[in-house]
Structure formats: structure tokens, C-alpha cells
C-alpha positions in Angstrom: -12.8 12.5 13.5 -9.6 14.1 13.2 -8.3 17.2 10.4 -4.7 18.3 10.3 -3.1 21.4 10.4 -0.2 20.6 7.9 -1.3 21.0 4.4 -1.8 17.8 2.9 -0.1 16.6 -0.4 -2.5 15.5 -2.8 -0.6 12.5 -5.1 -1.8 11.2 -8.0 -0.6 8.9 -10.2 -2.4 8.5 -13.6 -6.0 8.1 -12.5 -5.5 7.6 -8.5 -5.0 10.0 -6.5 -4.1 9.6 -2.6 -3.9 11.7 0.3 -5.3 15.0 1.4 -7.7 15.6 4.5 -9.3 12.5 6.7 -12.0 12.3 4.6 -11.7 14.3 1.1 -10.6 11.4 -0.8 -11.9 7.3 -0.7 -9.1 5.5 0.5 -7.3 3.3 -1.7 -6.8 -0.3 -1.8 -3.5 -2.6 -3.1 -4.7 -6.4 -3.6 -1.5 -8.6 -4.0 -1.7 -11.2 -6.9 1.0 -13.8 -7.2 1.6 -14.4 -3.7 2.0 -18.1 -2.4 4.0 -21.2 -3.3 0.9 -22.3 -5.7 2.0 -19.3 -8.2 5.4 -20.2 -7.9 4.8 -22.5 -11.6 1.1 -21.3 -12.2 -0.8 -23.5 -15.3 -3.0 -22.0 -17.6 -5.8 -22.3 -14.7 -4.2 -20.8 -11.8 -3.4 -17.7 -14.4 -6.7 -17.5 -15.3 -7.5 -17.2 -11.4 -5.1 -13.8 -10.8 -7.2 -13.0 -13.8 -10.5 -13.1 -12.6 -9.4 -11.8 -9.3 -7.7 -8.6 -10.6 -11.2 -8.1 -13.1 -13.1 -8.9 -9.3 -11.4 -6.3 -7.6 -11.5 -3.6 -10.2 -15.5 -4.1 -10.2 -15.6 -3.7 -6.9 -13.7 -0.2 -7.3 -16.2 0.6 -9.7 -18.8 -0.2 -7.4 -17.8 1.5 -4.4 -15.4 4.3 -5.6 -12.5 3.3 -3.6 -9.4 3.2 -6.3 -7.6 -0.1 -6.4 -4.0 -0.6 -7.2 -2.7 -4.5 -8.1 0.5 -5.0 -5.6 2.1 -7.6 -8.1 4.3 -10.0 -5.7 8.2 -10.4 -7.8 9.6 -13.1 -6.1 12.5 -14.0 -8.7 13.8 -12.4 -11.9 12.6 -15.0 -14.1 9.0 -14.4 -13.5 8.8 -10.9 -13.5 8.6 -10.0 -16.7 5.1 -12.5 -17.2 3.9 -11.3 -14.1 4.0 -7.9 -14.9 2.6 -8.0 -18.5 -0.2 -9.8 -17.4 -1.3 -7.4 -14.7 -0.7 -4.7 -17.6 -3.3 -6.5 -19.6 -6.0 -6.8 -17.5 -6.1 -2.9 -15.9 -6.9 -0.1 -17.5 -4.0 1.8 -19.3 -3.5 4.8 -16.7 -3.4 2.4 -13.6 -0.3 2.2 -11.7 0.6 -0.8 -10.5 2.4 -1.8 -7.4 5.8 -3.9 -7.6 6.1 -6.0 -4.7 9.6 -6.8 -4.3 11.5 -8.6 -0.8 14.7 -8.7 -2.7 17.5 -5.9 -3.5 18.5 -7.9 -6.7 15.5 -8.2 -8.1 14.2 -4.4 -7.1 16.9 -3.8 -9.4 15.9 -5.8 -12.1 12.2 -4.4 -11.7 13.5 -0.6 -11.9 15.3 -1.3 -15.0 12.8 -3.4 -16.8 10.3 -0.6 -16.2 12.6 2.2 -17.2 13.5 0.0 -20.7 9.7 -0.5 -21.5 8.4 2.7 -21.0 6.2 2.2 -17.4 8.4 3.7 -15.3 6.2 6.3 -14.3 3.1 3.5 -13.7 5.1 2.3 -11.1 4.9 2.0 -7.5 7.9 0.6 -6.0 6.9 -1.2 -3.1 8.9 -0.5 -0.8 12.1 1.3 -0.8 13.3 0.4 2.8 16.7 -0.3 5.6 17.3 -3.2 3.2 18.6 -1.4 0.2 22.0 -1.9 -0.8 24.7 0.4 -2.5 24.0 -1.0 -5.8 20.1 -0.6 -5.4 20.4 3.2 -4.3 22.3 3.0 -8.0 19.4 1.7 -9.9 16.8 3.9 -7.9 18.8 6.9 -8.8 19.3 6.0 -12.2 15.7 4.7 -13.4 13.5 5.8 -10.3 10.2 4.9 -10.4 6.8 6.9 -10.4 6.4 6.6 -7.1 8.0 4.3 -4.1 6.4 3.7 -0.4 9.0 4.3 1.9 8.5 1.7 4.7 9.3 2.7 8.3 10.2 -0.1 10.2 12.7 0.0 12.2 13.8 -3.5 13.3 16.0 -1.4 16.7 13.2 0.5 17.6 9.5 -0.2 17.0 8.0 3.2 18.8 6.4 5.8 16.7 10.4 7.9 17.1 12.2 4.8 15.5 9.8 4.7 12.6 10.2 8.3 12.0 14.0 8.0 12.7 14.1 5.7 9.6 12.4 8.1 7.1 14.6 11.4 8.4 17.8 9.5 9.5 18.2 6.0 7.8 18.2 5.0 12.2 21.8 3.8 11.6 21.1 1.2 8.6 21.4 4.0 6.2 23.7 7.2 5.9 20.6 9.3 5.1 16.8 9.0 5.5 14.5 7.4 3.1 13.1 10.5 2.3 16.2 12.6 1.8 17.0 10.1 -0.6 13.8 9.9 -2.1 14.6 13.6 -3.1 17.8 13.5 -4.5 16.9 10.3 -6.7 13.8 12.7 -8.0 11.5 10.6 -6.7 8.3 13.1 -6.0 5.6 10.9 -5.3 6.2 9.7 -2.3 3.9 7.2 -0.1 4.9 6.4 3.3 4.1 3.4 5.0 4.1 3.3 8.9 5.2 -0.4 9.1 3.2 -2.8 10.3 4.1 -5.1 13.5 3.4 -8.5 15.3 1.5 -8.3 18.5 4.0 -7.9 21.1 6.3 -5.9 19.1 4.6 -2.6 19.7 1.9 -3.2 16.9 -0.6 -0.2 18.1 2.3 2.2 17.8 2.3 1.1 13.7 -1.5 2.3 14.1 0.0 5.9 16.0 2.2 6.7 13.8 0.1 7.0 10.7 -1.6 10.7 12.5 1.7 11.8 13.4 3.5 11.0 10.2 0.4 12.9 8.5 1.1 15.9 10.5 5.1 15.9 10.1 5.0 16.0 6.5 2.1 16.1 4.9 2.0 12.8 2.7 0.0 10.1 2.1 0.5 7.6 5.0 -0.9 3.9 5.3 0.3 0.5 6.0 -0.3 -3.2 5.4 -2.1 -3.8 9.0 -3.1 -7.4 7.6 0.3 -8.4 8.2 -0.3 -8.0 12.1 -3.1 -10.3 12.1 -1.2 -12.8 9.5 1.9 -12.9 12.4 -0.9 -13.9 15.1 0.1 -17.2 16.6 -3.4 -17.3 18.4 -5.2 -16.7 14.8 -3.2 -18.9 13.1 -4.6 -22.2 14.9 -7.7 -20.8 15.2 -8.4 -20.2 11.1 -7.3 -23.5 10.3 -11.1 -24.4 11.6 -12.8 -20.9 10.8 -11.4 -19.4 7.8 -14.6 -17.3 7.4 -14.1 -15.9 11.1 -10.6 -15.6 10.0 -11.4 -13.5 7.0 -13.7 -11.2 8.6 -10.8 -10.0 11.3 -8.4 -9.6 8.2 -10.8 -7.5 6.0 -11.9 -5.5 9.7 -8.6 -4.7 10.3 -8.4 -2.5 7.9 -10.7 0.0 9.3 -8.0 0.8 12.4 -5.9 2.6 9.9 -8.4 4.2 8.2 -10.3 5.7 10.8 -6.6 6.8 11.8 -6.3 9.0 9.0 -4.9 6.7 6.7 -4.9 7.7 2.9 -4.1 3.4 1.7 -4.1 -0.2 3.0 -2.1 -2.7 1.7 -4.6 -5.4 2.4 -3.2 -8.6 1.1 -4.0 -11.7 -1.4 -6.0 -9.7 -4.0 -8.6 -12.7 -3.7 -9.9 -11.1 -0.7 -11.1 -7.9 -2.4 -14.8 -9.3 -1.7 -15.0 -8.9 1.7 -12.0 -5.9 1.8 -13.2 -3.3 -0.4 -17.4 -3.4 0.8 -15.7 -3.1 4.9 -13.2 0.1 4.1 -16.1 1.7 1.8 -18.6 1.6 4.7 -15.9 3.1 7.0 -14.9 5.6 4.4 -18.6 7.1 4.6 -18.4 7.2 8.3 -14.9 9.3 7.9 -16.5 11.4 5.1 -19.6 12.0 6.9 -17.6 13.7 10.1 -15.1 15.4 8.1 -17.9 16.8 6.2 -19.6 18.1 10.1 -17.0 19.3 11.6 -14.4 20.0 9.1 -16.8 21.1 6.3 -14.7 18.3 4.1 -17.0 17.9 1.0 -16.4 14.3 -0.9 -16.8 14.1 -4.6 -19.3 12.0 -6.4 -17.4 8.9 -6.8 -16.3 9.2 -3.2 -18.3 5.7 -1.1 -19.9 8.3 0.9 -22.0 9.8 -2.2 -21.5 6.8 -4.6 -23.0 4.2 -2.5 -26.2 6.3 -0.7 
């Protein structure tokens, strides 16, 4: 059980909030729909699929209190603007949504289609990171979204200094850090994102720096840990013959941040919400219980620790 002595920003977006004390608030859960070659041309089926999985995983935030954000994967202009209107349509009408975006061009295009229809402030730009060009500081200054992770990986240093480095310096990729220009773009929700790692390329320290980032400034901190365990060679093989085994180390891995400190997990294809949301809602009441001891954290009602028994 750990509490910090930095005061901890409390953000909330429409009806989620994140961040705050180890403990004080459920953690919060992005599901990613619309990743894979099989959405790349979905039919009327495959549609009715992200469908039913983004209706899936918002019952299971009802059931166990933890908030749940749909990570919409934007893998090329000309699908983004379907893509997003669906996952409008199916949550409910304060919900911001998360715009997952590998692409500087089309980061672009996502920040101004947002800005021209009026969701701007719904929207979590996931991420602004070492990959952002002159033209997309441009479009995040002039139609900056409601809130942007800031990732902090750092491809020339993967310790817990070279994460931070990126966030306060830009590590050499950037003239500035990702948080200095967070500020002058008037970005003030801000979620950082420790940057997850393969085995072998320091992963644990992605795991370390989510405490330590807490502590330095006070924000929301999590990370898409599920990555780690996607990059395992080893797994790789071996889930080809055990997908179930497979699934329970994916959903599990989730608890490392959490009991870290971490205020969100990024925890990959949305269709794994069954087994994702049950795991980091039975952790969550083992963090609330000891915050609650030791800390005298008290949870609210919809918290997993009081909501679930």
C-alpha cells in the first residue's frame, strides 16, 4: 500500500474522473475496438460485433464501478469518421472517448474533425508522443483536444530518467517536453502514460516509473502493460495452443500497475473486457481496503470496494 505526499490532481472528463490517492478512485479501463486486419473492411456482422462488445464492456462498468473509456483504433483517414460515429452511438452522451492514433497525419485529421463537430472536449488523444511532427504541434495547438496521454517512451533510454526526460525535455526528439507543450497548447487534462516495454528492454522500469511519475507531478499515471506481454516471443508460441492461459496472463497483468499506483490501464482489444474488468475490480478492493487502513482513504459507493461487497 503506498500514499503520496504530492497532491494529486483529480481529472475528470464528463462523467470519469481519474487520479487522486492509491485507492480513492476505481481505476479506469480503455478497451480498444477496431483493432486488427479483420476491421480493416468490417460487413454489417463484424460491426455489429464492436457493437456488442462496447454495450459488453459498459455493463461490466456498471457492474463493478470501474469507468470504462472505448480506445477507438484510427488506422487511416477514410475510416475515421464511421468509426468514430459509431462508438458515439453506442456510449452514453458524456463519455469521452479515446482516439487511438499511430500516425501524425491522421492525428491531424482526428483533432480537426473533432474540433469541426463539436467533441473536442470528449476527446482523448491517445497519445501525444516523440513522433509528432511540426505540422501536428500546429493542429494540437490550434484544435487541442479534451485531454491527451502523453506517452513516455523514450526509444534512447528506457530507465525510469529517460521516460521522465521525455515528458520535461522532449530527450532530444523534441525542442520541449511533452508537458510544457501540453501547457502552452491549453491542454489541462493531462494523462501520462509510463510507456510500456518488451521483456528485455527494461520492461519493470515501465512498472517503476508509474509511483515516481505520481510523486513528480501529481497526475494521473498508467500504461498499456498488455503490450509487454503481446511482445513476448515465449507467449506468442505458447497461446497459439492455450489462448485461455494466454488470456488469463493478459487480463493479470493488469493488476502490476494497479497495485503500483496506477490511476488507468490501457488493456487492449475491447473484446477482452470479460475477463479484464472482474480481475482490476478485485484488485481495486484490495488497494481500497489498505488505503482505507492506513491512509484513512474512504471510497465512494460506486467504488468495486463498496459496490461489489
Amino acid at each position: 500500500m503506498m500514499s503520496f505526499s504530492k497532491e494529486q490532481r483529480i481529472v475528470e472528463l464528463g462523467d470519469v474522473k481519474f487520479g487522486g490517492q492509491p485507492g480513492e478512485l476505481p481505476t479506469v479501463l480503455f478497451g480498444t475496438a477496431f483493432y486488427g486486419k479483420k476491421y480493416a473492411n468490417p460487413d454489417a456482422a463484424t460491426l455489429e460485433e464492436v457493437r456488442a462488445a462496447i454495450r459488453s464492456q459498459e455493463a461490466l462498468s456498471g457492474m463493478t464501478g470501474n469507468p470504462s473509456i472505448v480506445d477507438i483504433f484510427l488506422g487511416d483517414e477514410e475510416s475515421m469518421t464511421a468509426r468514430i460515429e459509431l462508438v458515439l452511438s453506442e456510449i452514453p452522451a458524456k463519455r469521452p472517448f479515446s482516439a487511438d492514433v499511430p500516425e501524425s497525419e491522421i492525428r491531424m485529421a482526428v483533432l480537426k474533425h473533432a474540433h469541426e463537430i463539436g467533441i473536442s472536449e470528449r476527446l482523448i488523444l491517445n497519445s501525444f508522443n516523440l513522433a509528432a511532427e511540426a505540422e501536428e504541434l500546429e493542429a494540437l495547438k490550434d484544435n487541442p483536444p479534451g485531454c491527451a496521454i502523453l506517452l513516455g517512451y523514450n526509444p534512447r533510454d528506457f530507465s525510469v530518467d529517460g521516460r521522465i526526460e521525455m515528458l520535461e525535455s522532449g530527450a532530444g526528439y523534441l525542442d520541449k517536453g511533452l508537458l510544457q507543450f501540453a501547457k502552452e497548447f491549453g491542454i489541462d487534462n493531462i494523462l501520462l502514460d509510463a510507456g510500456a516495454t518488451p521483456f528485455d528492454h527494461s520492461a519493470a522500469e515501465t512498472l517503476r516509473a508509474i509511483p515516481v511519475m505520481k510523486n513528480r507531478w501529481g497526475l494521473p499515471v498508467g500504461c498499456a502493460i498488455h503490450n509487454t506481454v503481446e511482445s513476448w516471443l515465449w507467449m506468442k508460441q505458447y497461446r497459439k495452443e492455450h489462448k485461455p492461459e494466454y488470456l488469463t496472463c493478459d487480463a493479470g497483468s493488469n493488476a502490476l500497475p494497479v497495485m503500483l499506483g496506477a490511476d488507468f490501464c490501457v488493456y487492449g482489444p475491447i473484446r477482452n473486457a470479460g475477463t479484464v474488468f472482474p480481475f482490476v475490480a478485485m484488485v481495486d478492493k484490495f488497494v481500497g481496503e489498505g488505503a482505507e487502513d492506513y491512509f484513512g482513504v474512504a471510497q465512494g459507493e460506486e467504488h468495486p470496494r463498496r459496490k461489489l461487497g
